[in-house]
C-alpha positions as CSV (number, residue, x, y, z in Angstrom):
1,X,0.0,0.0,0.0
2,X,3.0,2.6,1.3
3,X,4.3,2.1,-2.2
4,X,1.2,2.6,-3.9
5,X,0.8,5.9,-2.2
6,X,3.8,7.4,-2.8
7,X,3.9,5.8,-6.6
8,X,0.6,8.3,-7.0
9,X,2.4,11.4,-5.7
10,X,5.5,10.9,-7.7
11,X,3.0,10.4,-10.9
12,X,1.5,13.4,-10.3
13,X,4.7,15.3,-9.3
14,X,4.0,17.0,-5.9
15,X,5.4,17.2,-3.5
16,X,5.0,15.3,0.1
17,X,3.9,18.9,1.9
18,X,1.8,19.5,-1.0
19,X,0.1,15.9,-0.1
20,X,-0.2,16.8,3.5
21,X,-1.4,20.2,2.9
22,X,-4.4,18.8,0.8
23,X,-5.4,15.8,3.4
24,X,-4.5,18.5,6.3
25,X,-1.9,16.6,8.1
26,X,2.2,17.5,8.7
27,X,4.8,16.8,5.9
28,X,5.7,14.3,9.1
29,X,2.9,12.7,9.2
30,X,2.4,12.1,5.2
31,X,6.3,11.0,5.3
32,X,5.5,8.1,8.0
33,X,2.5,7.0,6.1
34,X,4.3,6.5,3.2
35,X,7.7,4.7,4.7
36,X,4.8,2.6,6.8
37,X,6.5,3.8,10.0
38,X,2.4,4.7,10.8
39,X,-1.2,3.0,10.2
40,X,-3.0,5.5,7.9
41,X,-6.5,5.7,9.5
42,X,-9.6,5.2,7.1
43,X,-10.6,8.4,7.2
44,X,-7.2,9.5,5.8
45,X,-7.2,6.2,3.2
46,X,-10.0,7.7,1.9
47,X,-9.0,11.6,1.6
48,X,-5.6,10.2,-0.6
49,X,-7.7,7.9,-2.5
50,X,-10.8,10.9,-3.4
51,X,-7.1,13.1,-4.4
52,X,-5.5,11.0,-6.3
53,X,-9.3,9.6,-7.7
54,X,-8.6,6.1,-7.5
55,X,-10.5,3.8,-4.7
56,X,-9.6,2.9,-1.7
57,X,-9.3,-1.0,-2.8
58,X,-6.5,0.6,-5.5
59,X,-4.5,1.9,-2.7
60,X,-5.1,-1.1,-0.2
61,X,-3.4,-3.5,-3.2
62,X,-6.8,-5.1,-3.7
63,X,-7.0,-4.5,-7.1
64,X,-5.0,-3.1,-10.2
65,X,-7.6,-1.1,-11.4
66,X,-7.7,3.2,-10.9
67,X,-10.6,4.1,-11.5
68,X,-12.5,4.3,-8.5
69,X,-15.9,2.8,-8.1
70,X,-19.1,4.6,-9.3
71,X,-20.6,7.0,-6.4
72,X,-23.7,5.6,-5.0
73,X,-27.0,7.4,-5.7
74,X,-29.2,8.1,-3.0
């Protein structure tokens, strides 16, 4: 997953602070999610996955596919 993460970022050329800026965390905090030195909670998971537009699944390694899933409709 850490690799996934950081793979997206690199792709899109920004930088970590730019990352942590967007999901509203420290450069720190982005940096340790991404060398897995911390678990990133869901709510997190989800804010990087809604950036980068992919689904969670994509970023979890569950699946090769980037697109993320259709929104449900209420």
């Amino acid at each position: 997953m850490y690799m996934r993460i950081r793979s997206l970022r690199e792709d899109a050329d920004l930088s970590q602070r730019e990352i942590a800026q967007a999901l509203g965390c420290s450069q720190q905090t982005y940096s340790n999610f991404e060398l897995g030195k911390h678990e990133i909670p869901p709510d997190i998971l989800s804010k990087i996955a809604d950036f980068h537009k992919t689904s969670v699944d994509y970023l979890l390694d569950r699946t090769d596919e980037r697109r993320p899933y259709p929104r449900k409709k209420c």
